[in-house]
C-alpha positions in Angstrom: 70.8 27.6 19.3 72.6 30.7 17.8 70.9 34.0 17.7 71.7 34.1 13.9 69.9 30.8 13.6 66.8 32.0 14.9 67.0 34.9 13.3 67.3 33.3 9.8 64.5 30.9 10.3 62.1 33.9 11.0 63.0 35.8 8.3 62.3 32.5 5.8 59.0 32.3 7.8 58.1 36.4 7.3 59.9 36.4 3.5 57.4 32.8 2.7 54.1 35.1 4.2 55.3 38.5 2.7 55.5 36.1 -1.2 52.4 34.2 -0.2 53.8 31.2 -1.0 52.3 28.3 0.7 54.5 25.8 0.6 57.2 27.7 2.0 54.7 29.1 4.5 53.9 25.5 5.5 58.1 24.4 5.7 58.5 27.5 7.7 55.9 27.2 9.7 57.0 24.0 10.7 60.6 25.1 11.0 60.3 27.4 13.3 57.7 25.1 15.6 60.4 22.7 15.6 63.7 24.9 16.3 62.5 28.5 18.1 62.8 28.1 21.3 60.6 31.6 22.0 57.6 29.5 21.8 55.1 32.7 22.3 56.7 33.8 19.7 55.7 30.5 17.9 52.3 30.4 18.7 51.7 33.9 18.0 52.6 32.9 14.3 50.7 29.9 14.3 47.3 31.9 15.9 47.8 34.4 12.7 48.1 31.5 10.0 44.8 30.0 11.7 43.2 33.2 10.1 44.8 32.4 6.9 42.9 31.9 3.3 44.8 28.8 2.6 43.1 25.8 4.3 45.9 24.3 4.0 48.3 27.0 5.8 45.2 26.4 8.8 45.6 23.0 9.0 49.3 23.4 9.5 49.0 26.2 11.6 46.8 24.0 14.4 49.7 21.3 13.7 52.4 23.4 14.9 50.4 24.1 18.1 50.2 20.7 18.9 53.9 20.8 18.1 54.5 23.6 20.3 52.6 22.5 23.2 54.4 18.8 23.4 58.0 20.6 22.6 57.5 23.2 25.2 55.3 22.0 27.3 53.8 25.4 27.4 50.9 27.2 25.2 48.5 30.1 25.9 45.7 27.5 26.6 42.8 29.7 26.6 43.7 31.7 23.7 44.9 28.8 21.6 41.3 27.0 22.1 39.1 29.6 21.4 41.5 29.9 18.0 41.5 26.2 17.4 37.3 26.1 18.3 36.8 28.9 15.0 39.6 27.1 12.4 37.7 23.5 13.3 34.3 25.0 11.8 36.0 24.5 8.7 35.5 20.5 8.2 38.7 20.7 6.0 41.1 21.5 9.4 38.4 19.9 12.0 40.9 17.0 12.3 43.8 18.7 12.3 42.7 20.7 15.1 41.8 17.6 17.1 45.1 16.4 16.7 46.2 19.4 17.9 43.6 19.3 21.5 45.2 15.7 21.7 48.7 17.2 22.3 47.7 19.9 24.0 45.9 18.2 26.8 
């Protein structure tokens, strides 16, 4: 993939969080999970919309991590449960975050 391409998807990712949008958080989110292929990069996104307001940007969030860790095959493992252990208090994102231990492990 193209430098440009990247580039683009982030900046729809950072122009969706900078509006506060949440439905183009959510498409971006997913976008880039899918097409980055920096997948720190990725998950470093993902670990900062697990702190967002939105439950629903959460949910998404712990998603993409699964995403990230069957696409790559790679994912900060400690860092990523100990962020996935504090979004599943909410009951709303519990089972997304199990979906996302599933992948993971």
């Amino acid at each position: 993939m193209s430098t440009e391409y990247t580039q683009a998807r982030r900046d729809s990712y950072w122009e969706a969080v900078s509006a506060g949008d949440i439905d183009r958080i959510h498409e971006a989110l997913v976008d880039v999970a899918f097409t980055d292929s920096d997948w720190r990069w990725v998950q470093a996104r993902c670990l900062e919309c697990l702190e967002h307001p939105s439950w629903t940007v959460r949910a998404i969030a712990a998603t993409c991590i699964g995403h990230i860790a069957r696409i790559h095959r790679a994912i900060d493992l400690e860092l990523v449960k100990s962020s996935l252990a504090r979004a599943a208090e909410d009951p709303r994102v519990a089972d997304y975050v199990t979906g996302a231990l599933d992948d993971i492990v």
